[in-house]
LOROKE-921958 format. One record per atom (N, C-alpha, C): residue in three letters; x, y, z. Coordinates in steps of 0.1 Angstrom, whole numbers, plus 5000, padded with zeros to 4 digits. Layout:
N
ALAXYZ...
This chain:
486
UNK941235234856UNK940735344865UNK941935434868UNK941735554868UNK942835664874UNK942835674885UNK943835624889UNK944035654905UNK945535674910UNK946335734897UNK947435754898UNK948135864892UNK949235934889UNK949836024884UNK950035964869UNK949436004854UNK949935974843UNK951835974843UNK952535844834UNK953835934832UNK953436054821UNK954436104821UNK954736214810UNK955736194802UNK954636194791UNK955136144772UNK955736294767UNK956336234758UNK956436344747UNK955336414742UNK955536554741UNK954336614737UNK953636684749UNK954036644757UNK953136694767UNK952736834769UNK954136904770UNK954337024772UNK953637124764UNK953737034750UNK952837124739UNK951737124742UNK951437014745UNK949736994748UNK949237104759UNK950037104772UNK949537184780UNK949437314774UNK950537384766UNK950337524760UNK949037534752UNK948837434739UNK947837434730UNK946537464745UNK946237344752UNK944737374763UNK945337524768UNK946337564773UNK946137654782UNK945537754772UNK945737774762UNK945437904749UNK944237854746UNK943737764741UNK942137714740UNK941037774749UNK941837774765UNK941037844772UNK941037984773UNK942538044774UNK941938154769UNK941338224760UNK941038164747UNK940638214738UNK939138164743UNK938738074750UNK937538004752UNK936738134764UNK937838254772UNK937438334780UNK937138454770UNK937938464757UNK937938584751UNK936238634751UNK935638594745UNK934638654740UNK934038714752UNK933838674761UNK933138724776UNK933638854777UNK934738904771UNK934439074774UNK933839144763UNK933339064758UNK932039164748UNK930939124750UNK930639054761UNK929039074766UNK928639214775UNK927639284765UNK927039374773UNK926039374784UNK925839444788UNK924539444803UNK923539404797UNK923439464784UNK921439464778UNK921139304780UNK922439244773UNK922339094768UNK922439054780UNK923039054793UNK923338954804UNK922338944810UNK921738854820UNK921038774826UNK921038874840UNK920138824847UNK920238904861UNK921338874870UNK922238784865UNK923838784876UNK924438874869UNK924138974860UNK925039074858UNK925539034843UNK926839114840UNK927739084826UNK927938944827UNK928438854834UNK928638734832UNK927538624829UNK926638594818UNK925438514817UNK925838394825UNK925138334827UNK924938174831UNK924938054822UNK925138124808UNK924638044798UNK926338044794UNK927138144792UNK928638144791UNK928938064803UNK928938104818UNK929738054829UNK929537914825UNK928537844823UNK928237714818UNK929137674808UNK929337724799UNK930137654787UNK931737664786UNK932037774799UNK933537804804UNK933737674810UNK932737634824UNK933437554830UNK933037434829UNK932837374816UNK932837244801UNK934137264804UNK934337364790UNK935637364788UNK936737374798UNK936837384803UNK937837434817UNK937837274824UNK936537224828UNK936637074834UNK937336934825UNK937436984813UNK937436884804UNK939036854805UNK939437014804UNK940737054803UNK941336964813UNK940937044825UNK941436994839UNK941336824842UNK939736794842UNK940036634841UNK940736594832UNK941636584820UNK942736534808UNK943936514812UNK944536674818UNK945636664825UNK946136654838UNK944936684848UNK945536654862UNK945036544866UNK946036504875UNK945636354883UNK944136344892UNK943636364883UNK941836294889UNK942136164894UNK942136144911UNK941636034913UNK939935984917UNK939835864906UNK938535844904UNK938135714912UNK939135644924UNK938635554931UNK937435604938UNK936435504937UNK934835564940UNK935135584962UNK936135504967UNK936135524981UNK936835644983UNK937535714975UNK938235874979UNK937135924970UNK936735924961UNK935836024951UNK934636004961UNK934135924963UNK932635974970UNK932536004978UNK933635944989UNK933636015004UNK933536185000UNK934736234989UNK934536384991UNK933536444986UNK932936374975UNK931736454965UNK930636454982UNK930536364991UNK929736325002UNK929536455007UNK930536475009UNK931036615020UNK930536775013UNK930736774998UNK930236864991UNK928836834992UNK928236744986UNK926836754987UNK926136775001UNK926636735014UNK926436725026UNK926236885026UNK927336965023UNK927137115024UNK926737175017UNK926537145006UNK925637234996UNK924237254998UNK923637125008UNK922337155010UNK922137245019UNK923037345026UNK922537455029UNK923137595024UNK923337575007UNK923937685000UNK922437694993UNK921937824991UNK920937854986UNK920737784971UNK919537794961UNK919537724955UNK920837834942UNK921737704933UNK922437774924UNK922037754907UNK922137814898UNK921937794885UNK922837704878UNK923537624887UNK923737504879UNK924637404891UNK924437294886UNK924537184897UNK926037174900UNK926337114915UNK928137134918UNK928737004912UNK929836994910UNK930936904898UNK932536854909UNK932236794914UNK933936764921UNK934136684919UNK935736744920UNK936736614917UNK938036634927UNK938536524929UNK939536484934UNK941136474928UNK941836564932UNK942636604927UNK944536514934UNK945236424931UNK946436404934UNK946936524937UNK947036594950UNK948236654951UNK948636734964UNK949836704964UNK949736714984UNK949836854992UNK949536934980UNK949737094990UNK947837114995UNK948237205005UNK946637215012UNK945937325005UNK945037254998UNK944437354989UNK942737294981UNK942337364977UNK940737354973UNK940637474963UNK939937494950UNK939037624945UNK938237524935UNK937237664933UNK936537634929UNK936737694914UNK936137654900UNK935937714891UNK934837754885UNK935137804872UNK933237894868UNK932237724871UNK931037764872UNK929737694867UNK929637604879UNK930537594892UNK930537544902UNK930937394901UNK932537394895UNK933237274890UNK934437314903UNK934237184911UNK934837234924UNK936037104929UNK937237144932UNK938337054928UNK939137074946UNK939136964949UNK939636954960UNK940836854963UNK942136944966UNK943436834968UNK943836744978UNK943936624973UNK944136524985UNK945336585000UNK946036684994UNK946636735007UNK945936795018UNK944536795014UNK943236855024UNK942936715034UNK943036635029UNK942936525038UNK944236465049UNK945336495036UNK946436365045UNK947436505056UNK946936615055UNK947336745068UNK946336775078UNK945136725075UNK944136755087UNK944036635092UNK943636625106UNK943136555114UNK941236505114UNK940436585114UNK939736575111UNK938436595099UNK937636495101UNK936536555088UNK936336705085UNK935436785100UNK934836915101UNK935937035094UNK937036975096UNK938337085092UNK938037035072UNK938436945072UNK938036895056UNK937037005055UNK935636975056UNK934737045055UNK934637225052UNK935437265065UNK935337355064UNK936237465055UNK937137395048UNK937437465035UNK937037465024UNK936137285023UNK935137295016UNK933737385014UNK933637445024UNK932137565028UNK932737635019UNK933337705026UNK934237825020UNK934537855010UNK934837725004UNK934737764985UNK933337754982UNK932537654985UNK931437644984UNK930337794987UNK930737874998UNK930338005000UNK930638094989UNK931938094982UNK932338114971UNK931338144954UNK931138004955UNK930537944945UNK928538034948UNK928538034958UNK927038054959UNK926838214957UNK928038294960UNK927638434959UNK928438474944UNK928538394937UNK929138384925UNK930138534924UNK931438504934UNK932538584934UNK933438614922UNK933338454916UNK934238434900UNK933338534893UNK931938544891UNK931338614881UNK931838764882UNK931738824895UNK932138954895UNK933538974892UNK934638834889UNK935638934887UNK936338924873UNK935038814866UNK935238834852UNK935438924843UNK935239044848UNK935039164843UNK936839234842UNK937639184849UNK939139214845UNK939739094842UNK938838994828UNK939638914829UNK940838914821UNK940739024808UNK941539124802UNK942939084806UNK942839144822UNK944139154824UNK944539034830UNK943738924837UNK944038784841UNK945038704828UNK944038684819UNK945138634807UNK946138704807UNK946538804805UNK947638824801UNK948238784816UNK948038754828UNK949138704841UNK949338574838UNK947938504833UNK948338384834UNK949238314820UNK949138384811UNK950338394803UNK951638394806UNK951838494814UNK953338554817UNK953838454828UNK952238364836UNK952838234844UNK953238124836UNK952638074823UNK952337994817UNK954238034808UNK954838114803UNK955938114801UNK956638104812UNK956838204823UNK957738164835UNK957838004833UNK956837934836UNK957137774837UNK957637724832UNK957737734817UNK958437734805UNK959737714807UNK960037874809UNK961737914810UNK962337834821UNK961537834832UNK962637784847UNK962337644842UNK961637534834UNK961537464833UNK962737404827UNK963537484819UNK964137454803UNK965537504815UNK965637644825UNK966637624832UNK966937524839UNK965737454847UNK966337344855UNK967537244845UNK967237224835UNK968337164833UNK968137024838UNK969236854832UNK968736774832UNK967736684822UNK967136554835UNK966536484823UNK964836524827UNK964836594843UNK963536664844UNK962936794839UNK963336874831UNK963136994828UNK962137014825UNK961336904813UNK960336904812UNK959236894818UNK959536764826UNK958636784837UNK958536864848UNK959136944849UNK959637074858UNK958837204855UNK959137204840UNK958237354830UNK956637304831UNK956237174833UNK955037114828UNK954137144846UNK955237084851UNK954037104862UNK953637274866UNK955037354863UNK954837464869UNK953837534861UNK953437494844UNK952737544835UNK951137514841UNK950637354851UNK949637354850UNK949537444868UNK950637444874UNK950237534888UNK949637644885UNK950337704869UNK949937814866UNK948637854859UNK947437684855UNK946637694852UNK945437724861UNK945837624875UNK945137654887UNK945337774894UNK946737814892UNK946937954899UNK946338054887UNK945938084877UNK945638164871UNK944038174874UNK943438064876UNK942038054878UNK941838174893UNK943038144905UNK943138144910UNK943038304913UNK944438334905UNK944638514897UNK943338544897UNK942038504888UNK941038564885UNK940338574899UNK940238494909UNK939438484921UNK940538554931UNK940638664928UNK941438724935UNK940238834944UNK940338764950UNK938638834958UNK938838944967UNK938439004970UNK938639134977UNK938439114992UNK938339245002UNK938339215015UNK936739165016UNK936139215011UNK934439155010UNK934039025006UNK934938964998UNK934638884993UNK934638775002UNK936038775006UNK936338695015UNK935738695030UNK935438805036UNK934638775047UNK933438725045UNK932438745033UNK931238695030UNK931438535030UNK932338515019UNK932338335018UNK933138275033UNK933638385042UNK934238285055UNK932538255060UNK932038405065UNK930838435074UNK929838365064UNK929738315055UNK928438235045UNK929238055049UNK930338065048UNK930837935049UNK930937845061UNK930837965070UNK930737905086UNK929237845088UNK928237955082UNK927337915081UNK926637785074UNK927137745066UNK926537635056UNK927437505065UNK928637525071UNK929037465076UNK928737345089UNK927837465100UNK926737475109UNK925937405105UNK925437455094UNK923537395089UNK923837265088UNK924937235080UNK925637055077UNK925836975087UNK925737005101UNK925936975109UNK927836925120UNK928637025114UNK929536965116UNK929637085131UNK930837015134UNK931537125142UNK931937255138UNK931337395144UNK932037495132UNK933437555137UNK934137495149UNK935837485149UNK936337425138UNK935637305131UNK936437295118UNK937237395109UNK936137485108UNK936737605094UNK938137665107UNK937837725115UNK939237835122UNK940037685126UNK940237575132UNK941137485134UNK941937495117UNK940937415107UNK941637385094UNK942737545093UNK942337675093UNK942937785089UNK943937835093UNK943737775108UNK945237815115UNK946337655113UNK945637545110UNK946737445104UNK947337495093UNK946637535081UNK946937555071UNK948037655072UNK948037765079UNK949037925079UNK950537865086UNK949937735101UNK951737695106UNK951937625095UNK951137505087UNK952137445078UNK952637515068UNK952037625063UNK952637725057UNK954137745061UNK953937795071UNK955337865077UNK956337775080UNK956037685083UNK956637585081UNK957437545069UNK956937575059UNK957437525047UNK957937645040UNK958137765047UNK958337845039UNK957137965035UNK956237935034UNK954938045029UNK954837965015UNK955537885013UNK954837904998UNK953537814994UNK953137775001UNK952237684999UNK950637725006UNK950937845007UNK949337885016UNK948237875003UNK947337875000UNK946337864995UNK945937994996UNK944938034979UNK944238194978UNK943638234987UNK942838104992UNK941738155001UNK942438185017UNK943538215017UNK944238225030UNK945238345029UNK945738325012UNK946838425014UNK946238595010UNK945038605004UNK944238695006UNK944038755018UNK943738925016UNK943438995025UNK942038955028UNK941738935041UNK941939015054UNK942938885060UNK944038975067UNK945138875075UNK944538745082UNK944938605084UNK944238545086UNK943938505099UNK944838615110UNK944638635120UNK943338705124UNK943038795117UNK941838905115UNK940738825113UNK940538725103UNK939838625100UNK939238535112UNK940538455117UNK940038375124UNK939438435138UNK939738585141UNK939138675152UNK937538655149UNK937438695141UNK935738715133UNK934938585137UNK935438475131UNK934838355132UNK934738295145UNK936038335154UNK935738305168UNK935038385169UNK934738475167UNK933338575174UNK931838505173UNK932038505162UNK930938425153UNK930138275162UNK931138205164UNK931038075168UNK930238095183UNK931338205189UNK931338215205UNK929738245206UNK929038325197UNK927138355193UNK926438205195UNK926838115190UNK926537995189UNK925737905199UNK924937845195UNK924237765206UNK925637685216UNK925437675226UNK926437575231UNK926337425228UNK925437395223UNK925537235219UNK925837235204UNK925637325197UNK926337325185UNK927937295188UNK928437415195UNK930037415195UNK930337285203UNK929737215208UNK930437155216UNK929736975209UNK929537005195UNK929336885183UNK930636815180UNK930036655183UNK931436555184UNK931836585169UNK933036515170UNK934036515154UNK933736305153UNK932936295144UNK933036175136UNK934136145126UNK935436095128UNK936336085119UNK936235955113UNK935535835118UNK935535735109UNK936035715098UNK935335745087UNK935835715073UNK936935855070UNK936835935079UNK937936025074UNK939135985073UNK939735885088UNK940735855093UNK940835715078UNK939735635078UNK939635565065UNK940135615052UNK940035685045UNK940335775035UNK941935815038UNK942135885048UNK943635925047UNK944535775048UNK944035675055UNK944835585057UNK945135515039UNK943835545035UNK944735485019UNK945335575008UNK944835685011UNK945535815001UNK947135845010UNK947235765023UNK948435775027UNK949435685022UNK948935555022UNK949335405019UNK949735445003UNK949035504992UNK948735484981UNK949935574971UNK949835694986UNK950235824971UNK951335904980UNK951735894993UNK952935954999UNK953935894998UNK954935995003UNK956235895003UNK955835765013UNK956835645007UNK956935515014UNK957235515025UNK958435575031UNK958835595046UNK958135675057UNK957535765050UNK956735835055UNK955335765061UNK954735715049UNK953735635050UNK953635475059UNK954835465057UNK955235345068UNK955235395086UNK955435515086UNK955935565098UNK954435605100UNK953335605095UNK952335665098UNK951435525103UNK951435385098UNK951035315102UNK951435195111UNK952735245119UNK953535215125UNK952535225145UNK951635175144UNK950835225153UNK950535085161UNK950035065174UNK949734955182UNK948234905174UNK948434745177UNK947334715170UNK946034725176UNK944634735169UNK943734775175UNK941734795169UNK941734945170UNK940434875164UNK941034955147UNK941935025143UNK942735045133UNK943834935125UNK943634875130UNK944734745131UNK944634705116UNK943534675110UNK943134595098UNK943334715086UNK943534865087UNK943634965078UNK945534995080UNK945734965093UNK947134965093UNK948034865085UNK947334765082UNK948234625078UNK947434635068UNK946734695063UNK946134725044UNK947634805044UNK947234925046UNK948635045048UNK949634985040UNK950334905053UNK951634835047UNK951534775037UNK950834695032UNK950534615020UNK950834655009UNK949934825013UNK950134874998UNK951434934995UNK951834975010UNK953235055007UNK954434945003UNK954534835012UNK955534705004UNK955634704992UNK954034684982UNK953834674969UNK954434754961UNK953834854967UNK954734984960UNK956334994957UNK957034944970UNK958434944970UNK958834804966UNK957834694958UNK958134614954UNK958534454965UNK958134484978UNK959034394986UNK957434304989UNK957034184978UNK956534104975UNK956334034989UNK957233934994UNK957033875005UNK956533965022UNK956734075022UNK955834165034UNK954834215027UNK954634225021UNK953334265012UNK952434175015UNK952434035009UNK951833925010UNK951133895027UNK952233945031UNK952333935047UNK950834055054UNK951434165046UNK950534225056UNK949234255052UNK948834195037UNK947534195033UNK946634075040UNK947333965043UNK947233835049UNK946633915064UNK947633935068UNK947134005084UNK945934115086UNK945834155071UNK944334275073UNK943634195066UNK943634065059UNK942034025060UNK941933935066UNK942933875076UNK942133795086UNK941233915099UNK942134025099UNK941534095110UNK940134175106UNK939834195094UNK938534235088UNK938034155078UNK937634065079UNK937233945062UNK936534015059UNK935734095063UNK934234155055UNK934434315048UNK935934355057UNK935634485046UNK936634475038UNK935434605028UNK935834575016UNK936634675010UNK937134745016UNK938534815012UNK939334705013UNK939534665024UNK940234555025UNK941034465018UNK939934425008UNK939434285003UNK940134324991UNK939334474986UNK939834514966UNK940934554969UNK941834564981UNK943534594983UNK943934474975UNK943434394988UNK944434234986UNK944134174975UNK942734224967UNK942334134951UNK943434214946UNK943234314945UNK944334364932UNK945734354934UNK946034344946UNK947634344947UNK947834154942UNK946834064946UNK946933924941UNK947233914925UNK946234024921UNK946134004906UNK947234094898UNK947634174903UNK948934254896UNK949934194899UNK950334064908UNK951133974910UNK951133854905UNK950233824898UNK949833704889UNK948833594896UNK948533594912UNK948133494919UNK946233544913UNK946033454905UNK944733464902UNK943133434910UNK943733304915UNK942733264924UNK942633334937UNK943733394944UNK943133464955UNK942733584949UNK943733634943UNK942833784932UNK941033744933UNK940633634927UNK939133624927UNK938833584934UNK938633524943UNK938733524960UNK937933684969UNK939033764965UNK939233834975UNK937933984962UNK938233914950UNK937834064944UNK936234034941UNK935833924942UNK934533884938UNK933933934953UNK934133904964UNK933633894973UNK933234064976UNK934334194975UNK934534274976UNK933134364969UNK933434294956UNK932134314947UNK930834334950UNK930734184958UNK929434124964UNK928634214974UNK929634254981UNK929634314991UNK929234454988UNK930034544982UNK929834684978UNK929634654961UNK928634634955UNK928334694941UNK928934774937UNK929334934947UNK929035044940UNK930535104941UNK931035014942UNK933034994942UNK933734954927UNK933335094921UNK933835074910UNK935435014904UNK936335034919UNK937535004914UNK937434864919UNK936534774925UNK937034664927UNK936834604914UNK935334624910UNK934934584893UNK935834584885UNK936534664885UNK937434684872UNK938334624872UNK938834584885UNK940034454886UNK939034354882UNK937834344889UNK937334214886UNK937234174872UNK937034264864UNK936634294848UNK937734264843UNK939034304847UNK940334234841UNK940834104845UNK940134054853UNK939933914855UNK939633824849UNK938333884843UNK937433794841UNK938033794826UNK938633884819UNK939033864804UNK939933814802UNK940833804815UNK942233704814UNK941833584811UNK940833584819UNK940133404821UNK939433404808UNK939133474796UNK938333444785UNK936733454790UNK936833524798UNK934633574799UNK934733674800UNK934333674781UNK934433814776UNK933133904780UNK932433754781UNK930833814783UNK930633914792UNK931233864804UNK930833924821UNK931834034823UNK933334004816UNK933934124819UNK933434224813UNK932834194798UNK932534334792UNK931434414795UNK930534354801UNK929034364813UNK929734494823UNK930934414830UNK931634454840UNK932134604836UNK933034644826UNK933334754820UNK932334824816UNK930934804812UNK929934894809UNK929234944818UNK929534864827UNK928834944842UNK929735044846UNK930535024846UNK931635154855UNK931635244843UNK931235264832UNK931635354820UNK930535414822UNK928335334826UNK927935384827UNK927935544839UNK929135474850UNK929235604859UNK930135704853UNK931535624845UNK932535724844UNK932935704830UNK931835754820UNK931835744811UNK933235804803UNK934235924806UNK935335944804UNK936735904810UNK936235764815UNK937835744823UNK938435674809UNK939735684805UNK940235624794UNK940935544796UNK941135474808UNK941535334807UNK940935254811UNK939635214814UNK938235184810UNK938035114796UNK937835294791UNK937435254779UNK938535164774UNK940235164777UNK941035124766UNK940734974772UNK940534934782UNK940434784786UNK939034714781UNK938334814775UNK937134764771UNK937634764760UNK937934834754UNK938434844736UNK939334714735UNK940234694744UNK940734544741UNK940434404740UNK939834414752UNK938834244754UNK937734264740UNK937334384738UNK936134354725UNK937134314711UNK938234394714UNK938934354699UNK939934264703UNK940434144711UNK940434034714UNK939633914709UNK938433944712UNK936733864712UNK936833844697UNK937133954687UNK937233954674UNK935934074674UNK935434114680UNK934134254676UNK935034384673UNK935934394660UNK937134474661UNK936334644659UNK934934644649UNK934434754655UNK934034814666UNK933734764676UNK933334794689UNK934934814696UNK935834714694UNK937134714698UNK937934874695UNK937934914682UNK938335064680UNK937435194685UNK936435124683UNK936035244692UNK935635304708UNK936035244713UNK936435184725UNK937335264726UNK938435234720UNK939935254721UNK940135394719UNK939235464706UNK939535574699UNK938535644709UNK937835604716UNK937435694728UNK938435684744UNK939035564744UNK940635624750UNK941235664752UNK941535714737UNK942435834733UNK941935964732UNK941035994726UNK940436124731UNK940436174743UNK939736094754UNK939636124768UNK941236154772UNK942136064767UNK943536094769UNK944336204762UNK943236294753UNK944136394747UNK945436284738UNK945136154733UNK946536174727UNK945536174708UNK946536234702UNK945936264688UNK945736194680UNK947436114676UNK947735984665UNK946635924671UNK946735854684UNK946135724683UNK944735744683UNK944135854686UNK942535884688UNK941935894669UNK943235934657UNK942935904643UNK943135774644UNK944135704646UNK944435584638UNK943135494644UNK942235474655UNK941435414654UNK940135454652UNK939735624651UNK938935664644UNK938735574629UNK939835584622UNK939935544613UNK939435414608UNK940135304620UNK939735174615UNK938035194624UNK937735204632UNK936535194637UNK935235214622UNK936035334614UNK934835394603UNK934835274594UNK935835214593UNK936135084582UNK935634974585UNK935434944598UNK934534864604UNK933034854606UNK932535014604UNK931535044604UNK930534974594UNK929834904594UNK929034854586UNK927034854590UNK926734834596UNK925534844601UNK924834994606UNK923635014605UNK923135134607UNK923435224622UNK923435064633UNK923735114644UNK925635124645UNK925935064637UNK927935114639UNK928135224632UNK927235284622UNK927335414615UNK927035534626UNK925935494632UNK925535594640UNK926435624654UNK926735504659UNK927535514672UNK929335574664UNK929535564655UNK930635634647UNK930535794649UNK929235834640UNK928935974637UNK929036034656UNK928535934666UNK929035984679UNK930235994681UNK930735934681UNK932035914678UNK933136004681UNK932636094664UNK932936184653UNK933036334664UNK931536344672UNK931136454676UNK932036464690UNK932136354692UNK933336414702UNK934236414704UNK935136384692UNK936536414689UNK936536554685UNK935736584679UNK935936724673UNK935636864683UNK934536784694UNK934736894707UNK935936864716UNK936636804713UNK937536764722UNK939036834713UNK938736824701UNK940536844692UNK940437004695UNK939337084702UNK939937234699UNK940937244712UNK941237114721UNK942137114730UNK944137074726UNK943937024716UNK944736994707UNK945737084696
């Protein structure tokens, strides 16, 4: 399961140039759609915006840190769907993903593929504020702003080019043994920021998706101080840091003082029992406490759970658990997983902490202990399965683990280390066709090349029966939608 930062291999760098050019060449054709031909959203069809943002998500889920733990992924998709039900209806369904990365930020892409950064969580305080930068793109998405500004995308490519070398060069100056990874990240800021370039929305734009965003906001039932709280957080920690970290949707005109005037106006119209709607932070405070544990600095994150014990007590002493593990210090680890599941036995965050941290330490039996139960409990916890799945194959039950891995594949049918853990236990078992292709769908999903041939290869050699021909010829068809990324 991805729930972490890939390292970075060799190659990488190329790789990001070859996708970033795929895509533009994947925008080219869209300036020779005429009016006659386009659909009633104008020059932009719906039938293109659709097949941009394929390609564009495919891209994006390959290289950036998608975290796909179903307890951070669904809490957010939650929050999108929660608000979309009061965005009018759209021509094609909304796509989120959760994104590793700690600046305060959200956009949205063509075809309503909408990407929200864990730094939206671990800087706000509450859900409604989450929310309401969520609206906002989501107001975005509904008045289809990207469509209108396809029309200069002409000159977009060529910015995001001239970003896509900048990163390059200052990459190759930093100098050292980071350079690469220096040129690479700034190459993919420059992919989100180029998207970004294009959604360079005007003064209309943006008061429409604030004043549409406030509203859908409302209808969702949250507090609508969310949206102006999140926007004046967002602008001090800005300043704070410098300005460089503000987000499009803030660093755009109209000033965000001007903005948040408007919305206070707005609100102040408001029924009084609306504005004066509690903030449920529950699972919010939930969510940050393990995207804090999991993915901030250690000291940092230790200082954050450094709190009197209470009815938080049991997410505080997960906290630590995970942060010990991290910094490797085994014996407080042990310690303070012990302490959060005596204080919660039944939850199951909890539970798939302490299984997996058992089982990446070798202690098997509490591992199954803690990860079966976790299971039992929540089904729909795909990351607890998948420890349990690598359990169950250590132990030789090939049967149940591989049961186990087909179910999470039925949800996330592109996570590639999934597939490669299923590709192994099958070609362990000795089913070495089912085993390569498995694998060689690993690699694909992973963008890496050799290895997505070398088991193409053997998978075809293994191929013998009408149904291993056919599931081959599948195979086939999506390596080859996939290599124009390559």
């Amino acid at each position: 399961m991805r729930n972490t930062v890939f390292p970075f291999a060799a190659g990488r760098l190329r790789a990001a140039i070859c996708l970033f050019m795929a895509l533009v060449i994947a925008l080219g054709p869209l300036a020779s759609v005429r009016p006659a031909s386009a659909d009633i959203f104008g020059d932009f069809p719906i039938k293109k915006e659709k097949e941009l943002g394929e390609k564009y998500n495919a891209l994006m889920r390959a290289r950036l840190p998608i975290i796909e733990d179903p307890e951070i992924a669904d809490y957010v998709r939650g929050i999108v769907e929660r608000i979309s039900e009061q965005v009018p209806t759209m021509p094609f369904e909304l796509t989120t993903s959760v994104v590793l990365n700690h600046n305060i930020n959200a956009f949205a892409a063509p075809a309503g593929y909408v990407y929200v950064f864990t730094g939206l969580i671990t800087n706000f305080e509450h859900e409604a504020e989450l929310a309401g930068v969520i609206a906002h793109e989501l107001a975005h998405v509904s008045h289809r702003h990207l469509a209108g500004r396809i029309k200069q995308q002409q000159m977009t490519q060529m910015g995001m080019l001239a970003g896509m070398l900048a990163g390059m060069f200052l990459g190759v100056a930093a100098g050292g043994n980071n350079a690469a990874e220096a040129g690479e990240a700034l190459i993919y800021g420059s992919l989100a920021g180029g998207t970004q370039a294009m959604l360079n929305y005007s003064r209309v734009d943006e008061r429409e998706a604030d004043q549409s965003g406030l509203t859908y906001l409302v209808g969702a039932g949250y507090n609508p101080e969310g949206m102006v709280s999140a926007f004046r957080k967002i602008k001090k920690k800005s300043w704070l840091a410098g300005g460089g970290n503000m987000p499009q949707y803030l660093s755009t005109h109209p000033a965000v003082e001007e903005r948040v005037s408007y919305l206070d106006t707005m609100i102040e119209g408001l029924d009084p029992e609306v504005r004066k709607r509690p903030l449920d932070d529950t699972r919010f405070l939930r969510i940050k406490a393990l995207i804090t544990a999991r993915y901030l600095d250690p000291q940092v994150a230790l200082a954050a759970f450094d709190v009197p014990q209470g009815e938080n007590g049991a997410l505080s002493a997960m906290g630590k658990g995970i942060v010990h593990a991290r910094e490797n210090r085994i014996t407080e680890a042990r310690a303070a997983f012990e302490q959060a599941v005596q204080l919660a036995p039944n939850d199951t965050l909890v539970l798939r902490e302490a299984g997996r941290f058992h089982y990446l330490k070798g202690d098997q039996n509490l591992a199954a202990l803690y990860l079966q139960k976790a299971v039992l409990l929540n089904p729909r916890d795909l990351f607890a399965l998948f420890y349990h799945a690598r359990l169950l194959g250590d132990r030789g039950d090939t049967e149940n683990a591989v049961k186990a891995y087909r179910r999470i594949l039925a949800k996330l049918p592109e996570d590639s280390e999934v597939q490669y853990h299923l590709g192994r236990v099958l070609g362990e078992s000795g089913q070495l066709f089912d085993g390569h292709l498995h694998l060689a769908y690993s690699a694909i999903y992973g963008l890496q090349k050799k290895q997505a041939r070398f088991h193409m290869d053997k998978a075809e050699a293994f191929a013998k029966s009408d149904a291993q021909k056919e599931a081959f010829a599948e195979l086939r068809k999506v390596y080859e939608a996939r290599s124009e990324f390559w």
